[in-house]
N, CA, C and O atoms as CSV, one atom per row, in Angstrom:
chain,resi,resn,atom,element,x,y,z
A,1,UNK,N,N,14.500,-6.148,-7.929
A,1,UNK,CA,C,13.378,-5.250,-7.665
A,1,UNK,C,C,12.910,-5.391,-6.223
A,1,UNK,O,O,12.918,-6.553,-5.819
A,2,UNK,N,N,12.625,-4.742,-5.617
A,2,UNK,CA,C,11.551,-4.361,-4.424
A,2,UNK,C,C,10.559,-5.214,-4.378
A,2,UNK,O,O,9.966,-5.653,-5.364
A,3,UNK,N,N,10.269,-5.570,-2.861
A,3,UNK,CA,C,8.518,-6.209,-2.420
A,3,UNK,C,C,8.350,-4.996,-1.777
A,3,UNK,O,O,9.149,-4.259,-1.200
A,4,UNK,N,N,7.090,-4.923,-1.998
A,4,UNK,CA,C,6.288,-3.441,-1.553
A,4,UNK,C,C,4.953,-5.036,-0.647
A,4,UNK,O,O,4.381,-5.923,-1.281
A,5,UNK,N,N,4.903,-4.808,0.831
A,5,UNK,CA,C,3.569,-5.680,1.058
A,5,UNK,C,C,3.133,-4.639,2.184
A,5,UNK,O,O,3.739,-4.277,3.192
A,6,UNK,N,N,1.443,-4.148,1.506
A,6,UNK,CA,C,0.579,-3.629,2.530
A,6,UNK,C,C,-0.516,-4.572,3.304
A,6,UNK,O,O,-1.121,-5.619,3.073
A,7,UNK,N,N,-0.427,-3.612,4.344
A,7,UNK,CA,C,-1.691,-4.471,5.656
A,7,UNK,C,C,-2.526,-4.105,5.571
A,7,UNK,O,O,-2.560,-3.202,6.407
A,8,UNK,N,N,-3.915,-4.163,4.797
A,8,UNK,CA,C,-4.911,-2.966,4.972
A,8,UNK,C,C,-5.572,-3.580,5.930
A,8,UNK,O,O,-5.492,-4.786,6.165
A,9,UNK,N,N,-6.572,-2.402,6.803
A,9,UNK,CA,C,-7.417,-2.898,8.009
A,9,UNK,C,C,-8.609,-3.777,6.960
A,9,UNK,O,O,-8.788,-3.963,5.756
A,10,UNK,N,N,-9.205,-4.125,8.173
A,10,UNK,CA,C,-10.257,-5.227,7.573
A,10,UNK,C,C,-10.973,-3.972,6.471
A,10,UNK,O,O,-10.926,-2.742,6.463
A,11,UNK,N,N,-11.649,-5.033,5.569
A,11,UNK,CA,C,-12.386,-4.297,4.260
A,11,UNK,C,C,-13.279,-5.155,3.504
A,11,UNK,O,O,-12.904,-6.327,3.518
A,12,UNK,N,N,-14.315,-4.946,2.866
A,12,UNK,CA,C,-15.114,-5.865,2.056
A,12,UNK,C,C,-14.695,-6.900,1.146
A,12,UNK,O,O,-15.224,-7.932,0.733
A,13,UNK,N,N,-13.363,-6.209,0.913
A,13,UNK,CA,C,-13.167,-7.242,-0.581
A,13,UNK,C,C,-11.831,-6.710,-0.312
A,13,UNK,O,O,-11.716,-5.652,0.307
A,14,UNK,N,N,-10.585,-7.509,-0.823
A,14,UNK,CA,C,-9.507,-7.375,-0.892
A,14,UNK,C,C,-8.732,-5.907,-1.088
A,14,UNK,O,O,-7.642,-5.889,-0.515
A,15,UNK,N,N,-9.063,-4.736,-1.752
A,15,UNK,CA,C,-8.760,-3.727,-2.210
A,15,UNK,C,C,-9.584,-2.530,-1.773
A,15,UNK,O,O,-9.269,-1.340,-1.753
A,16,UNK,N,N,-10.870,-3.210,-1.379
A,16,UNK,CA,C,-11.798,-2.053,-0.534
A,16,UNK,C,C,-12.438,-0.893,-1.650
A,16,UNK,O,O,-13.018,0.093,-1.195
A,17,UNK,N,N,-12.313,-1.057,-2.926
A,17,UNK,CA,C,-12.920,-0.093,-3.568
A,17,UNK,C,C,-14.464,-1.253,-4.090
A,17,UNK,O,O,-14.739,-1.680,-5.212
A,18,UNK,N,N,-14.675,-1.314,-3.708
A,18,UNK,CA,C,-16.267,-2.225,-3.686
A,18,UNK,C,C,-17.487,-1.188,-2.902
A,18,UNK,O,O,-17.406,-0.195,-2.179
A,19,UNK,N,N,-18.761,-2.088,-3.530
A,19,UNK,CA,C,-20.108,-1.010,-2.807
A,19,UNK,C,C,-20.666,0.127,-3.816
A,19,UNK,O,O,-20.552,0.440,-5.001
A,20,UNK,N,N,-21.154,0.443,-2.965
A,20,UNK,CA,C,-21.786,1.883,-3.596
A,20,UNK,C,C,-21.135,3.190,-3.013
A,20,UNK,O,O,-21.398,4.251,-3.580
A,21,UNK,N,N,-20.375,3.188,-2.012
A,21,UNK,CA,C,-19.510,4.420,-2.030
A,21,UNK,C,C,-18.253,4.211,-2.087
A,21,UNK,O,O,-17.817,3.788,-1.016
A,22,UNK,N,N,-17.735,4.292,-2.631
A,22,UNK,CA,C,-16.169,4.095,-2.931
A,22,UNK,C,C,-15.141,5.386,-2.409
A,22,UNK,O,O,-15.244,6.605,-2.545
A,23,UNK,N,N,-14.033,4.460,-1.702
A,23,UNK,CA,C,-13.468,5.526,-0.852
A,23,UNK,C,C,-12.554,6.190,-2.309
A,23,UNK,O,O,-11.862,5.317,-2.832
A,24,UNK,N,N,-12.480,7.412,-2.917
A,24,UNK,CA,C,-11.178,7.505,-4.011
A,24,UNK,C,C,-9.759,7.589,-3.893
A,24,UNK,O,O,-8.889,7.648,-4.762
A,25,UNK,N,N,-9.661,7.581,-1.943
A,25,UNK,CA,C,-8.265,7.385,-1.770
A,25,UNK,C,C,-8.451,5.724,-2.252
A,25,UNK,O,O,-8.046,5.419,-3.374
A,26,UNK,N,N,-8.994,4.802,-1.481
A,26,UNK,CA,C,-8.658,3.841,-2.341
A,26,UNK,C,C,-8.562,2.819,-3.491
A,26,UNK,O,O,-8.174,1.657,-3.614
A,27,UNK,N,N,-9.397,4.329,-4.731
A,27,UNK,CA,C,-8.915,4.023,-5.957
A,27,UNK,C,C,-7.495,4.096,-6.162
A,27,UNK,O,O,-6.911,3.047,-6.434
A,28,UNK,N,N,-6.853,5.161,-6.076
A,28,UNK,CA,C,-6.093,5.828,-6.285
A,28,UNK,C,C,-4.892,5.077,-6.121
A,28,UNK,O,O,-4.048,4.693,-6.931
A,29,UNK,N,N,-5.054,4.910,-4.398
A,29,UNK,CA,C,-4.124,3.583,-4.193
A,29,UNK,C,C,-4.044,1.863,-4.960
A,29,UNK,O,O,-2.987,1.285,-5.212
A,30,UNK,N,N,-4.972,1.491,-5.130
A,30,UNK,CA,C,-5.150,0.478,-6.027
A,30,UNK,C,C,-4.499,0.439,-7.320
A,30,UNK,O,O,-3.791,-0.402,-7.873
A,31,UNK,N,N,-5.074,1.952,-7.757
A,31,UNK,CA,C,-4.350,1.937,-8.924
A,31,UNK,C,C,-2.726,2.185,-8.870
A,31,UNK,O,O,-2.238,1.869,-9.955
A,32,UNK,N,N,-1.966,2.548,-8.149
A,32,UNK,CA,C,-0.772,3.101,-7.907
A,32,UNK,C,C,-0.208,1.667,-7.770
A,32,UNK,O,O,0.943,1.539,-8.187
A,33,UNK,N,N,-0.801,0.569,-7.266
A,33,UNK,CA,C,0.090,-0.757,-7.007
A,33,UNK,C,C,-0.035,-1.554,-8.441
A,33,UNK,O,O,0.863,-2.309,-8.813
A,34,UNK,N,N,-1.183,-1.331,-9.185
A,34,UNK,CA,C,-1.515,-2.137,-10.204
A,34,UNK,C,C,0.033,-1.617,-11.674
A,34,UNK,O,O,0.546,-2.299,-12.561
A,35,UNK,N,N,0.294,0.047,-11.182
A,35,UNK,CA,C,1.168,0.609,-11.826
A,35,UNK,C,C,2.618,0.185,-11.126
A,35,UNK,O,O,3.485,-0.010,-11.978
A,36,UNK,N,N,2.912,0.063,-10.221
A,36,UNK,CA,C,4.055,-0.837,-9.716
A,36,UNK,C,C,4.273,-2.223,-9.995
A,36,UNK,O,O,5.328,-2.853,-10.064
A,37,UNK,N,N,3.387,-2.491,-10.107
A,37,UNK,CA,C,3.087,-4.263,-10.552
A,37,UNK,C,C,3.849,-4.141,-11.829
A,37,UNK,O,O,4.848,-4.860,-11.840
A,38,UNK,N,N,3.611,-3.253,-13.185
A,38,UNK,CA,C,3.225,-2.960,-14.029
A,38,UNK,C,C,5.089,-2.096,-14.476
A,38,UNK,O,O,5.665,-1.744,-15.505
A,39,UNK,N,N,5.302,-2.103,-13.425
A,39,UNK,CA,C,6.981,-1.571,-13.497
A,39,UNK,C,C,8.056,-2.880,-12.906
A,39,UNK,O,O,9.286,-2.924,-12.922
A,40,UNK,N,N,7.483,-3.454,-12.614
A,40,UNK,CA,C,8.179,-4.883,-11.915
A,40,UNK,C,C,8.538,-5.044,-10.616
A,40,UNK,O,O,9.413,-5.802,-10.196
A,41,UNK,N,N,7.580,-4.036,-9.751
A,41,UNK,CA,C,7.634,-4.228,-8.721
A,41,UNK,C,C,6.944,-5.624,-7.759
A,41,UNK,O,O,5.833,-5.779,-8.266
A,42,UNK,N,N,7.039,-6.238,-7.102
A,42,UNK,CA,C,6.533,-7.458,-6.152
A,42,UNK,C,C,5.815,-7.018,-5.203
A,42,UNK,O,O,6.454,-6.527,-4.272
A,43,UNK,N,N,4.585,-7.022,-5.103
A,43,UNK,CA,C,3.576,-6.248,-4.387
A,43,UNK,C,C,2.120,-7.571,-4.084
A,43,UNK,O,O,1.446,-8.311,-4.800
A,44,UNK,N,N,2.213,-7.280,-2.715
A,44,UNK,CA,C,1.751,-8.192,-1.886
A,44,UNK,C,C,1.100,-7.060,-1.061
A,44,UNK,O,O,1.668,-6.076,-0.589
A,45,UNK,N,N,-0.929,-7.582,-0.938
A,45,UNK,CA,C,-1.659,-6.997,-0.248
A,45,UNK,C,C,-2.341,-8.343,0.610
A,45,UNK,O,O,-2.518,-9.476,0.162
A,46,UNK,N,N,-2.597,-7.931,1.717
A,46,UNK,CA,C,-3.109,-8.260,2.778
A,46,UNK,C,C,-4.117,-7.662,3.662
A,46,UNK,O,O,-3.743,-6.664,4.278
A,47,UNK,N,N,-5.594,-8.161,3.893
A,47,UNK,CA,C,-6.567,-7.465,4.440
A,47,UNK,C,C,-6.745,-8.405,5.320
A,47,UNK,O,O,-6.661,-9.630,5.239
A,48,UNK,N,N,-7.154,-7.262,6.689
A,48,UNK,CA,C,-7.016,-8.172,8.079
A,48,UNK,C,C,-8.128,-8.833,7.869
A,48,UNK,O,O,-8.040,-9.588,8.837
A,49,UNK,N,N,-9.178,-9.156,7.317
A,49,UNK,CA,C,-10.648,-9.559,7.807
A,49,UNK,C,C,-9.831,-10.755,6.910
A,49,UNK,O,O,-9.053,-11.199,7.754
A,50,UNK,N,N,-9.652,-11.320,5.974
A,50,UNK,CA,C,-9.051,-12.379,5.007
A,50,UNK,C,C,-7.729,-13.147,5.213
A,50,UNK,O,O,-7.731,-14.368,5.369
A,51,UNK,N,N,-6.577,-12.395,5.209
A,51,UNK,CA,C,-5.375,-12.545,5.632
A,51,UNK,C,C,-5.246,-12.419,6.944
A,51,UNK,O,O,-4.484,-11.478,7.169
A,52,UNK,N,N,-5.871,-13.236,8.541
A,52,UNK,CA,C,-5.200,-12.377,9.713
A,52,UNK,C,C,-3.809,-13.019,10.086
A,52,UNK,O,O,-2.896,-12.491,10.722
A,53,UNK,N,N,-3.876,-14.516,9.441
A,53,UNK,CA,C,-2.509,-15.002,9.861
A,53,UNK,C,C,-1.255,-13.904,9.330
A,53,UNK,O,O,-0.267,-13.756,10.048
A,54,UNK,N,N,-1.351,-13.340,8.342
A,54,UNK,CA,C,0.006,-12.411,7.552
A,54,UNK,C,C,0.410,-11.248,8.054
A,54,UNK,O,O,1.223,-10.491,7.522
A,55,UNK,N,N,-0.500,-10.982,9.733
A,55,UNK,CA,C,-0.670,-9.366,10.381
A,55,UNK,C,C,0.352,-10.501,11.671
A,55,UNK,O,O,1.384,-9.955,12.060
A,56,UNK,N,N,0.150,-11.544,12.100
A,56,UNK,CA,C,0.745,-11.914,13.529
A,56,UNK,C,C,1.981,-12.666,12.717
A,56,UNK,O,O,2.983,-12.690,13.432
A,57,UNK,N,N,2.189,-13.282,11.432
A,57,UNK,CA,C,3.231,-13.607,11.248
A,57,UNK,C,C,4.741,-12.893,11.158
A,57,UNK,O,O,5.895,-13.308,11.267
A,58,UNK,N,N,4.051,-11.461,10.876
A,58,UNK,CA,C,5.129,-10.500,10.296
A,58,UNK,C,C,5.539,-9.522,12.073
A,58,UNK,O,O,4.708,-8.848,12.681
A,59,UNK,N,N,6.955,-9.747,12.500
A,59,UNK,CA,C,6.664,-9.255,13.672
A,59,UNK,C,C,6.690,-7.471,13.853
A,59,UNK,O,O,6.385,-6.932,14.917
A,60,UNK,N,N,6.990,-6.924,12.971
A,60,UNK,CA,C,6.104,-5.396,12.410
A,60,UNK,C,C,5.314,-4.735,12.498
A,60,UNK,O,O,5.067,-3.636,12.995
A,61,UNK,N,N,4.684,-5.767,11.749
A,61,UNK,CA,C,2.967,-5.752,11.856
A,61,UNK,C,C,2.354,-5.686,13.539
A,61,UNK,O,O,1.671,-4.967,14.269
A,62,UNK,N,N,2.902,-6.594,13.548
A,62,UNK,CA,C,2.326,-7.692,15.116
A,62,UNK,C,C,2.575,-6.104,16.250
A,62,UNK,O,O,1.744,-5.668,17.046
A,63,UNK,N,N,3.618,-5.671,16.033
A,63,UNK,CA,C,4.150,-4.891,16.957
A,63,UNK,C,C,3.204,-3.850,17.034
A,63,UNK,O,O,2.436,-3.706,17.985
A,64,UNK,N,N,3.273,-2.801,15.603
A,64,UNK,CA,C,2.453,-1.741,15.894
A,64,UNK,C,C,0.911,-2.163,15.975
A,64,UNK,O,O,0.087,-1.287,16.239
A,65,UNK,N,N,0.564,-3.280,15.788
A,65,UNK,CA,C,-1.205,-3.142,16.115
A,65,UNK,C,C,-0.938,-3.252,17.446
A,65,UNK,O,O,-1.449,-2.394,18.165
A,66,UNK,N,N,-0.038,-4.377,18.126
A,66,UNK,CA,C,-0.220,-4.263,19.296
A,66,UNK,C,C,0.012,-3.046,20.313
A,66,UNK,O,O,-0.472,-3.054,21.445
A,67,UNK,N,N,0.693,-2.137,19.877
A,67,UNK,CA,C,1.001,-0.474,20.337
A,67,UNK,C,C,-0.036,0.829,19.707
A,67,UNK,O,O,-0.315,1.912,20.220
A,68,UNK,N,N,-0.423,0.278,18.503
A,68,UNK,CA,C,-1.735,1.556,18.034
A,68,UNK,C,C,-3.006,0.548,17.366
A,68,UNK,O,O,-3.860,1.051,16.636
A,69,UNK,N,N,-3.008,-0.034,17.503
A,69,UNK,CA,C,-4.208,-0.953,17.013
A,69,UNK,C,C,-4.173,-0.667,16.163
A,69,UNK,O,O,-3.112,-0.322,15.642
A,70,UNK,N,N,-5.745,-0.645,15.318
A,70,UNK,CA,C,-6.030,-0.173,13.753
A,70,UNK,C,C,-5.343,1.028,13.404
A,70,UNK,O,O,-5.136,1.228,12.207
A,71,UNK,N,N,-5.086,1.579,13.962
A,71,UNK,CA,C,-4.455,3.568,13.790
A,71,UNK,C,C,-3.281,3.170,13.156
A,71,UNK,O,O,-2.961,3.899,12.218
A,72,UNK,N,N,-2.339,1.967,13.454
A,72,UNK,CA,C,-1.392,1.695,12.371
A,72,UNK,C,C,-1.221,1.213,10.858
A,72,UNK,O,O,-0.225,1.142,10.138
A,73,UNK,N,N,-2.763,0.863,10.616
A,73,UNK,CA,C,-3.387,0.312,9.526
A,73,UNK,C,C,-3.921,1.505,8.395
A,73,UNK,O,O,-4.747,2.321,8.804
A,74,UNK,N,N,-3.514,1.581,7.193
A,74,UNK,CA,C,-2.735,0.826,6.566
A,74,UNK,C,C,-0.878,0.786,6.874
A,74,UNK,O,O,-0.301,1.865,7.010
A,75,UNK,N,N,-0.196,-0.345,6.946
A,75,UNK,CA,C,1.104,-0.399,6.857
A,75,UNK,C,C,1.507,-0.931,5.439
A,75,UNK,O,O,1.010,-1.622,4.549
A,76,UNK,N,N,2.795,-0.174,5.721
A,76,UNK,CA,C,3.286,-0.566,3.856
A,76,UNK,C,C,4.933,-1.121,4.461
A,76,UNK,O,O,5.470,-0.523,5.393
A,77,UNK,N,N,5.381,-1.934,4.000
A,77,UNK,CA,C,6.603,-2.525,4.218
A,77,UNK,C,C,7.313,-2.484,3.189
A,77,UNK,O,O,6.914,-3.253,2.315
A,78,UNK,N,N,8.595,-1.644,2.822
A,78,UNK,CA,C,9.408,-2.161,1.665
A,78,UNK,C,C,10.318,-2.994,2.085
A,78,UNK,O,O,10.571,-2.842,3.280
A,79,UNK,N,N,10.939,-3.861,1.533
A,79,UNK,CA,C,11.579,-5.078,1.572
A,79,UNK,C,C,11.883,-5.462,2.958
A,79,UNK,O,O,13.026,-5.691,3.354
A,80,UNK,N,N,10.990,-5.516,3.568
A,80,UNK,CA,C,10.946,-5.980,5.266
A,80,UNK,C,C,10.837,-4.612,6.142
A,80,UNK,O,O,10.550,-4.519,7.335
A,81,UNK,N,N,11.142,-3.589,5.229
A,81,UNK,CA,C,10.948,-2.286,6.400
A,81,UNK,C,C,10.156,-1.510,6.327
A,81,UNK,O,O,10.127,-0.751,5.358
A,82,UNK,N,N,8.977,-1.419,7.628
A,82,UNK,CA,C,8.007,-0.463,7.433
A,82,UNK,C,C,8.280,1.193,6.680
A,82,UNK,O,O,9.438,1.607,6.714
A,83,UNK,N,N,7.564,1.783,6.245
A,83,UNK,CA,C,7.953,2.562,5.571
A,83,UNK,C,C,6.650,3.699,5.844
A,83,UNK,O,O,6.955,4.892,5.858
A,84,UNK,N,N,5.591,3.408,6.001
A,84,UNK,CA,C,4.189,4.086,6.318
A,84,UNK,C,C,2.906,3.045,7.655
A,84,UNK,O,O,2.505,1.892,7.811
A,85,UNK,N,N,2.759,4.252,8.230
A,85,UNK,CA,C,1.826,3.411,8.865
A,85,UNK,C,C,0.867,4.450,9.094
A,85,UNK,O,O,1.134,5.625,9.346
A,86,UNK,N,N,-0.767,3.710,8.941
A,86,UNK,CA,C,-1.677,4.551,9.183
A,86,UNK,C,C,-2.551,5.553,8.235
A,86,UNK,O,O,-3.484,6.327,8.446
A,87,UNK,N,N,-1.710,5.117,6.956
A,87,UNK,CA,C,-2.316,6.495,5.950
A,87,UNK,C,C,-1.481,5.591,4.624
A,87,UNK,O,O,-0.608,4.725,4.675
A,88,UNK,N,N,-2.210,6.251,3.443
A,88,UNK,CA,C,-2.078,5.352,2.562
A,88,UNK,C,C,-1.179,6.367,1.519
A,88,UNK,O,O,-1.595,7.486,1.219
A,89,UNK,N,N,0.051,5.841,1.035
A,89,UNK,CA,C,1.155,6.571,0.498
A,89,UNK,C,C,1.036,6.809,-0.543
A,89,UNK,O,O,0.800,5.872,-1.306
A,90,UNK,N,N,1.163,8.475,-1.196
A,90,UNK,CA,C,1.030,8.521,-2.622
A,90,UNK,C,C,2.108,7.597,-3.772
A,90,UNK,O,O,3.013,6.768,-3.688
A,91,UNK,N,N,1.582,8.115,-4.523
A,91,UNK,CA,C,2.294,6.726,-5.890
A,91,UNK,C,C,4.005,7.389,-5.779
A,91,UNK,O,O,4.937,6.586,-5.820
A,92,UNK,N,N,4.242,8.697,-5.659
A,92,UNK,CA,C,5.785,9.401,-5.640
A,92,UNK,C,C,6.264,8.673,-4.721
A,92,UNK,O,O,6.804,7.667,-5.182
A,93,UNK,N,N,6.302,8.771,-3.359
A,93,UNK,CA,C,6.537,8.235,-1.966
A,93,UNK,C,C,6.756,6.146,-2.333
A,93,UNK,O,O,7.767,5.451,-2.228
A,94,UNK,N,N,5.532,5.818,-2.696
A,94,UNK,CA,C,5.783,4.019,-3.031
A,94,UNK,C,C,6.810,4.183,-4.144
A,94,UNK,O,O,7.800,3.466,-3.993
A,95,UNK,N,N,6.805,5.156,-5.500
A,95,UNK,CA,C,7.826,4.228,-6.404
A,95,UNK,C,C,9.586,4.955,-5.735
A,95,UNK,O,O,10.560,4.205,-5.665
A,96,UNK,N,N,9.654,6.118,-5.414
A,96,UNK,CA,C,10.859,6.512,-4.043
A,96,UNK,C,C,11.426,5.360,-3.820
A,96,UNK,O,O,12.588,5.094,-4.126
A,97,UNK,N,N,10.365,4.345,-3.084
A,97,UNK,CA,C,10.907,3.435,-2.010
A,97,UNK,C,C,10.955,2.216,-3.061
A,97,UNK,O,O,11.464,1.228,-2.533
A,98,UNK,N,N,10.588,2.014,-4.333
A,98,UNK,CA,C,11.233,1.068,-4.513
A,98,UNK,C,C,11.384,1.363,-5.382
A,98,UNK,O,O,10.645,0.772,-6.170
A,99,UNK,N,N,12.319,2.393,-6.050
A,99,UNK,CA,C,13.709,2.510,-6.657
A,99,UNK,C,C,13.365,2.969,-8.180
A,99,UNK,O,O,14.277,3.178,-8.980
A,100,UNK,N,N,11.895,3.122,-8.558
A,100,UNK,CA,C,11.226,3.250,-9.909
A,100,UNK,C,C,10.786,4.756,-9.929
A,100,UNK,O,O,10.230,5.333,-8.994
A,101,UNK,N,N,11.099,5.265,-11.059
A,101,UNK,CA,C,10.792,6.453,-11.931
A,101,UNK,C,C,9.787,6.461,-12.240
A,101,UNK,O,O,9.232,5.592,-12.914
A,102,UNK,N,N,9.126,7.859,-11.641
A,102,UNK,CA,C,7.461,8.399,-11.951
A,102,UNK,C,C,7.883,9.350,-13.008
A,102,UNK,O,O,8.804,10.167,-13.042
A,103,UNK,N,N,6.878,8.995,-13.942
A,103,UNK,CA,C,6.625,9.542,-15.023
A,103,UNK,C,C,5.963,10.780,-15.123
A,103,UNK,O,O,4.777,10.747,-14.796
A,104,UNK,N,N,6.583,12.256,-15.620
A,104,UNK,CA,C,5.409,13.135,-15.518
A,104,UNK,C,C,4.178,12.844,-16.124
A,104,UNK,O,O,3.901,12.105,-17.069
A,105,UNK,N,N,3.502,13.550,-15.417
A,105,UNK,CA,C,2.041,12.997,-15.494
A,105,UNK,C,C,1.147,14.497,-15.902
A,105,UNK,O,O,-0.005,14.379,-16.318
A,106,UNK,N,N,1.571,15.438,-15.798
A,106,UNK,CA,C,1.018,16.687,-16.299
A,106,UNK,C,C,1.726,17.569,-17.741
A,106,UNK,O,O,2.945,17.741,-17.777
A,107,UNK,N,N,1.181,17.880,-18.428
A,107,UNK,CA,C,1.463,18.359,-19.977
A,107,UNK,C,C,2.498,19.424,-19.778
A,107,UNK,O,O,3.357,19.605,-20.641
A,108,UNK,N,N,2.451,20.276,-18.465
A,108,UNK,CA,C,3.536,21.375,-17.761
A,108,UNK,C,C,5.107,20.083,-17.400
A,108,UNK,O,O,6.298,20.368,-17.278
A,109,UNK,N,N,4.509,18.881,-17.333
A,109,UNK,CA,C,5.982,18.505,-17.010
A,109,UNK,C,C,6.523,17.793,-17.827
A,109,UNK,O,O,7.726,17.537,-17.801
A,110,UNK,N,N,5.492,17.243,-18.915
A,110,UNK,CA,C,6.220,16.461,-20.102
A,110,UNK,C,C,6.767,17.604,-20.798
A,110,UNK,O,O,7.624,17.269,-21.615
A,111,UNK,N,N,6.562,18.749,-20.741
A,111,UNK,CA,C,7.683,19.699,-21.653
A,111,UNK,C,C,8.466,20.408,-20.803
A,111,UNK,O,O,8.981,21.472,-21.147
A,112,UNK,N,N,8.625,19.871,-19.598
A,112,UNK,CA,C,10.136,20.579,-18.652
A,112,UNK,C,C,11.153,19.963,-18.865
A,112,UNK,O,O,12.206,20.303,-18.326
């Protein structure tokens, strides 16, 4: 199976859906890894304010902050290779890249 590991920019709490306004892109995303997890994918998150050693260890990482700063944040790496930077990838696009079948999800596609 696939390691899927994202960089998110700094955030309150590990996943960033905390507070009183909640961003729903990053429900959405949260939930999309908890469903990869959940398919046997290896999924590793990292937030710069918590994790900063895991942004200068990875030389990827290291590279594009040092060429776009935060603007490269969020990065998503599949098995060592960036794959997104800057914007947070729908659940089609993450299970694509690591090799897992999305399930229709609308009543028009469970009967196609």
């Amino acid at each position: 199976m696939s390691t899927i590991r994202v960089f998110d920019p700094a955030m309150c709490c590990s996943t960033g859906i905390c507070g009183p306004a909640i961003d729903p892109q990053l429900a959405r995303f949260a939930a999309d890894l908890r469903w990869l997890k959940s398919q046997g994918v290896s999924v590793e998150r990292f937030n710069l304010s918590r994790h900063p050693a895991a942004f200068v260890e990875d030389a990827a990482v290291k590279a594009a902050l040092e060429s776009r700063g935060q603007a490269s944040l969020p990065l998503v790496e599949v098995d060592g290779d960036v794959k997104s930077s800057g914007m947070y990838p729908s659940r089609d696009a993450l299970a694509e890249w690591a090799g897992v079948a999305v399930p229709p999800s609308t009543p028009e596609e469970l009967n196609s």
